[in-house]
N, C-alpha and C positions, 0 to 999 in steps of 0.2 A: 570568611564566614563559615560558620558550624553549621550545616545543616543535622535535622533530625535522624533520628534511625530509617524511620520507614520512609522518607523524602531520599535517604543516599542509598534505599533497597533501590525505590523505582526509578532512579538515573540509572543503578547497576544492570536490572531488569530488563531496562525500555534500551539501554546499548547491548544489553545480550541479544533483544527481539531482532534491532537491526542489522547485529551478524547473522543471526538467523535466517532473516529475509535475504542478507546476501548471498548464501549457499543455497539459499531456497527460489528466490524468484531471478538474482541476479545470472542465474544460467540463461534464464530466457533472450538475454545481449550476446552468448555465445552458443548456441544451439546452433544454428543454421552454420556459425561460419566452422566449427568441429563437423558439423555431420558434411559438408563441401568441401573435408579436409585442407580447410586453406589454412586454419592453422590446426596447431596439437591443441589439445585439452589444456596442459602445463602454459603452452604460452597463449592462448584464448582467456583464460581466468586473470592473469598479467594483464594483459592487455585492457579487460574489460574495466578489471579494479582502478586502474589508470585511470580511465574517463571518468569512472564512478566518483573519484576523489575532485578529478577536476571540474564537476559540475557543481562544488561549491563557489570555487571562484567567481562559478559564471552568475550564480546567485547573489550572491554579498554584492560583489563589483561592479557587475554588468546588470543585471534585473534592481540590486541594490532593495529586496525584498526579499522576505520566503512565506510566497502568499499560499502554498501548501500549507507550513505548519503551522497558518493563522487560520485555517480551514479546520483542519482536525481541531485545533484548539476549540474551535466554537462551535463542534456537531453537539455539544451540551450545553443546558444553561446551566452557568458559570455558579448558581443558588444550589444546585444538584451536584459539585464536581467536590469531592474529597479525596483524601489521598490515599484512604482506601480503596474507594472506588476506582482510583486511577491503578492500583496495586493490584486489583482484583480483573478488571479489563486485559492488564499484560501477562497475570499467568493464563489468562483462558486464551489469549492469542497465542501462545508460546506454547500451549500445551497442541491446541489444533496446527499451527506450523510444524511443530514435529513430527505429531501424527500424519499429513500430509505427505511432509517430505520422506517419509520412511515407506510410504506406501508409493512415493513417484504419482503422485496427483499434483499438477498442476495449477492449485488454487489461490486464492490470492491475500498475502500477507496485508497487503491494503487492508481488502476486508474484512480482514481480519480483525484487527485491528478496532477501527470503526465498531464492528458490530461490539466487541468486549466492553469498549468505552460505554456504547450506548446501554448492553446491557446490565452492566455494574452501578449504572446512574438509575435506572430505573428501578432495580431493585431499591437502591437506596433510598429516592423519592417514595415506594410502596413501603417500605420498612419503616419511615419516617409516620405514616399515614396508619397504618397498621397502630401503630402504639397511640395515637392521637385518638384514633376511634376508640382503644381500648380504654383510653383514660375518659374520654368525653362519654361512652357510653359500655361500662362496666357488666352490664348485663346480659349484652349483647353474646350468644355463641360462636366459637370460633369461626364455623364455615360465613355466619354473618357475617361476623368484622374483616374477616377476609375477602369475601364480598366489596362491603363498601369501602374497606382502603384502594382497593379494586379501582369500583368506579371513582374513587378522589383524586387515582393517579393518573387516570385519562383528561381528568378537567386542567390539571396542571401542563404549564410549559417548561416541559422537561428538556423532549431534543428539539434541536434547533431547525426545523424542517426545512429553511430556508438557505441551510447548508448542507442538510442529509440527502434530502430527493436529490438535486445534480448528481449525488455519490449515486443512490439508486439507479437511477437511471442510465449514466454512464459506463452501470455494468453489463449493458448491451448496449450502446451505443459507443462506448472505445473501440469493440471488438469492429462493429462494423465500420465505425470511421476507418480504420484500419484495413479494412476487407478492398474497402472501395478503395481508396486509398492506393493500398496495393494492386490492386487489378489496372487503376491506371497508367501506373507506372509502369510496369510489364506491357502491357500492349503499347506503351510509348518508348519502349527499350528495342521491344520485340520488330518493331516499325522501321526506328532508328538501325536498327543493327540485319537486318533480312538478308543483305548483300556482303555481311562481313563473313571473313574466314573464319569457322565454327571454330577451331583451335587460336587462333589468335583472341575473336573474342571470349572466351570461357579463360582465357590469360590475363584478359583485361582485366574479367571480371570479379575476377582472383583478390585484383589488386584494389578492384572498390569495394570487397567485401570490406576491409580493415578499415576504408572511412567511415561505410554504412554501421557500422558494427560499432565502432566509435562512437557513435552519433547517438544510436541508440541506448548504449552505456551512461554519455551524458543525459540522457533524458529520464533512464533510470535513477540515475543518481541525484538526479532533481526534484523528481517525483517521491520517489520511497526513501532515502533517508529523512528529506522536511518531515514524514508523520512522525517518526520518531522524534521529533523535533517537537513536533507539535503538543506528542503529550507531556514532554520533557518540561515545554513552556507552561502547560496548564496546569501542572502542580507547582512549576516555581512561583506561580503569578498564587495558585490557592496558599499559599505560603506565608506570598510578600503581603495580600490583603488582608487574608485570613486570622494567620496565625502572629506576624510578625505587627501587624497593622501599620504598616508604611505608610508615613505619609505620601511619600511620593506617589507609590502605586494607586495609593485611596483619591489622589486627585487627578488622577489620569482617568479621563473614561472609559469604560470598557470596550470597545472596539479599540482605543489606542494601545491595552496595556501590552498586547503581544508584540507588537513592534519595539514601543519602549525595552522587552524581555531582550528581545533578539538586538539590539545591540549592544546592552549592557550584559548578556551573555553570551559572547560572542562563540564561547568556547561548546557550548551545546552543538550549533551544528556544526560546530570544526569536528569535531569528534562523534559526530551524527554521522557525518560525510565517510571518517576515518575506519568505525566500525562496518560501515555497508560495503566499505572495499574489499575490509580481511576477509570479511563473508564471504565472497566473489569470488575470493583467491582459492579457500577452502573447495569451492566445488559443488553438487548438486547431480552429480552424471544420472539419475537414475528420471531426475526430470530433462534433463539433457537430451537423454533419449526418446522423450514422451514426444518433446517438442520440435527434436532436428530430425527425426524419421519415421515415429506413430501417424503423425496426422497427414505430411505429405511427402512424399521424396522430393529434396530441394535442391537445385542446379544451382552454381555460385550467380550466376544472372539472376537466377529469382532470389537469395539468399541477399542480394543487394535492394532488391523492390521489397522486400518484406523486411528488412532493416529501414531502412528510409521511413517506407510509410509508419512503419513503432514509432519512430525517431519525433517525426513530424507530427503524430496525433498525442505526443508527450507533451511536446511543443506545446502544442494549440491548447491542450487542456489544463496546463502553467500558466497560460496566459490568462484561462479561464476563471482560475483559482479552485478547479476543481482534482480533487483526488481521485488518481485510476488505477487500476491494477496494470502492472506492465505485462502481466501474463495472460489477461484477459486482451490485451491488446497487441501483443506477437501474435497470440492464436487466431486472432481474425487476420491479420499481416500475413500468416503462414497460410491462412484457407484461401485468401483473395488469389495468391499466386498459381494455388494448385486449380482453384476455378478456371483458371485462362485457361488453362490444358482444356481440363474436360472435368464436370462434378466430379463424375465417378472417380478422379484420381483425388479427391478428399475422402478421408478414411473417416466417415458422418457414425461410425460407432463410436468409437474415441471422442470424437468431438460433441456426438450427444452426454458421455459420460464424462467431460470436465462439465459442459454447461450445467450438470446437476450437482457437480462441486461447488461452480461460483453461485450457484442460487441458494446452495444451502449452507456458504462461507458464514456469512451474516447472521444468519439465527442462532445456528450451531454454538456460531461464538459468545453471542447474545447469553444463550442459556446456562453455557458454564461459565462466564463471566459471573451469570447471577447466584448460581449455585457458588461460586466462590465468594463472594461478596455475604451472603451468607455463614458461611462458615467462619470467615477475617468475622464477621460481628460477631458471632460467637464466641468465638474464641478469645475477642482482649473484652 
C-alpha cells in the first residue's frame, strides 16, 4: 500500500521522536546503575536497549494488547484529528525534546508529546471556527470573531478528558507512587540486610542492580514507545476512515478501530519498539548526570529500590492504561531513597527546577504545536 506524502513524513517523524526519546528519557533505566558504577556507560546503554526492545514481546504476546497506544490515540476526538495536526504536534515535541536534552533537563517526552497532539487539535478546531464565524457573520471585526471562535471552541468536544486528566494528574502521582514506593523497599532491604557484611552486601547488590535496571528498561519500553505507537495509529486509522473510506474501518466502531490498527499493523510497534532501543544505545549523559548524582548520591542497595519501585509503578500504570513520563517517575524513585537517609540529603533545588520542567512540559508544547499548525495551514 502507497501511503501519501505527508502520512510517510509522520511515520518518519513520529520514529525520529522515538529515537529521540530514547537518548533523551531512556537514560533514566541507566542513571543509577552508571553513577554505582556497576556497569560502564557503553555497556548500561546495551544493556538497557536490550530490555527496551524486549518489552514488545511482553506486549504483543503476554499483555496481547497496547492499551498505551490506544490511550494517546484517543486524548483527541477523532472529528478534530488530521494529519496535519498530527504533523504539526510531532515537530513541537521534537523541537522541545531537543531543546531539553541539549540543556540536560529532564523533562518528559511523554508530555510532550500529548501536549503537541492536544495542542495542534485545538488550534485546528479554533481555525475551523474562525472561518465559520467569518462566513456566518461577515461584519463582524477581527478581534470579535476571534473572540467568538474563541468561545465556539470551549463548547465543542475536542480533548477527550476522560483520557487526558489520568495523564494530568499522573504527572504528580507517578512521581510519588514512586517515592513511596521506593522508600518501602529500602527500609525493607535496609531491615533484611542490618547484620549482613557491608562489603558482601554492596556485592550482592551490584548484582541486583542489572535485574532492577532490567526491569525497569522493560517498563520503559512499554510505556514510551506504545505513544509513538499511538499517534502512529491515529493517523493510520485518519487515513483508512478518512481519506481512503474503508469499509472495514468505517464498520468498526470507534473504540475498536485502534486494536483492529495494531494487529493489522503489526509492524508499527515492531519498529516503535526498535527505534526507542537505537535511542538508548545513543546515549543521553548529560541527563545521566541530572539524574544518577544531581538529585541524590545513590549506593547500588538503593540504585536497586529506586529501579524496582520505576519498574513497578510502570507496571501498575500499563495496567492502568494510563500514560507516564518515566522521568517524572525515576525522580520520585530517586528522592524516596535519598529520604530514608535524611531530607536534607535530597538536593530540593534541582528537584524544585525539574518539577517546573514537567509543569510547563504540556503547555510549552501545546503552544508551538499551535503556532506550527498555523503555519502547515498557511503554507499549503
Amino acid at each position: 500500500m502507497e501511503f501519501p506524502i505527508l502520512l510517510t513524513v509522520i511515520i518518519a517523524l513520529a520514529l525520529i521522536f522515538d529515537y529521540i526519546n530514547g537518548f533523551h528519557d531512556a537514560a533514566n533505566s541507566i542513571a543509577t546503575i552508571v553513577s554505582t558504577k556497576v556497569l560502564t556507560p557503553f555497556q548500561a546503554v546495551l544493556w538497557a536497549a536490550l530490555w527496551n526492545f524486549a518489552a514488545f514481546f511482553l506486549a504483543a504476546y503476554v499483555i496481547g494488547e497496547f492499551r498505551i497506544g490506544n490511550t494517546i490515540a484517543k486524548t483527541v476526538n477523532e472529528n478534530f484529528i488530521t494529519l496535519e495536526v498530527i504533523f504539526s504536534g510531532l515537530i513541537a515535541a521534537i523541537a522541545w525534546n531537543l531543546l531539553t536534552w541539549w540543556f540536560g533537563i529532564p523533562s518528559s517526552s511523554s508530555h510532550t508529546l500529548i501536549g503537541g497532539f492536544l495542542g495542534a487539535a485545538l488550534m485546528h478546531a479554533f481555525m475551523l471556527d474562525y472561518r465559520e464565524v467569518v462566513a456566518t457573520h461577515p461584519d463582524l471585526g477581527t478581534f470579535t470573531t476571534i473572540k467568538e471562535a474563541f468561545i465556539k471552541v470551549t463548547t465543542q468536544d475536542i480533548v477527550k478528558f476522560d483520557k487526558v486528566i489520568p495523564i494530568f494528574l499522573f504527572i504528580f502521582m507517578a512521581p510519588i507512587l514512586g517515592m513511596v514506593i521506593s522508600i518501602i523497599i529500602t527500609l525493607i532491604i535496609v531491615h533484611l540486610y542490618k547484620r549482613s557484611n557491608p562489603y558482601k552486601a554492596d556485592k550482592a547488590f551490584k548484582k541486583l542492580q542489572l535485574v532492577s535496571s532490567a526491569l525497569f528498561s522493560v517498563g520503559h519500553g512499554l510505556n514510551d514507545a506504545q505513544k509513538v505507537m499511538g499517534i502512529i495509529g491515529a493517523a493510520l486509522i485518519y487515513y483508512h476512515v478518512n481519506m481512503l473510506h474503508d469499509p472495514v474501518y468505517l464498520k468498526i466502531p470507534s473504540a475498536g478501530r485502534f486494536d483492529y490498527f495494531a494487529q493489522h499493523y503489526i509492524w508499527v510497534p515492531l519498529v516503535s519498539f526498535i527505534a526507542i532501543a537505537l535511542g538508548t544505545m545513543s546515549g543521553g549523559w548529560k541527563i545521566i548526570k541530572t539524574m544518577g548524582t544531581k538529585i541524590t548520591k545513590v549506593t547500588p542497595l538503593e540504585g536497586v529500590s529506586a529501579e524496582t519501585a520505576g519498574a513497578i509503578t510502570l507496571f501498575i500504570t500499563d495496567q492502568l492504561s494510563i500514560p507516564v513520563s518515566t522521568t517524572h517517575t525515576v525522580t520520585g524513585s530517586i528522592i524516596g531513597v535519598g529520604l530514608t537517609k535524611r531530607v536534607s540529603a535530597v538536593r530540593w533545588g534541582i528537584t524544585v527546577s525539574l518539577l517546573w520542567a514537567w509543569v510547563l512540559t504540556i503547555p510549552i508544547s501545546a503552544i508551538v504545536a499551535g503556532v506550527t499548525y498555523l503555519a502547515v495551514t498557511f503554507l499549503t
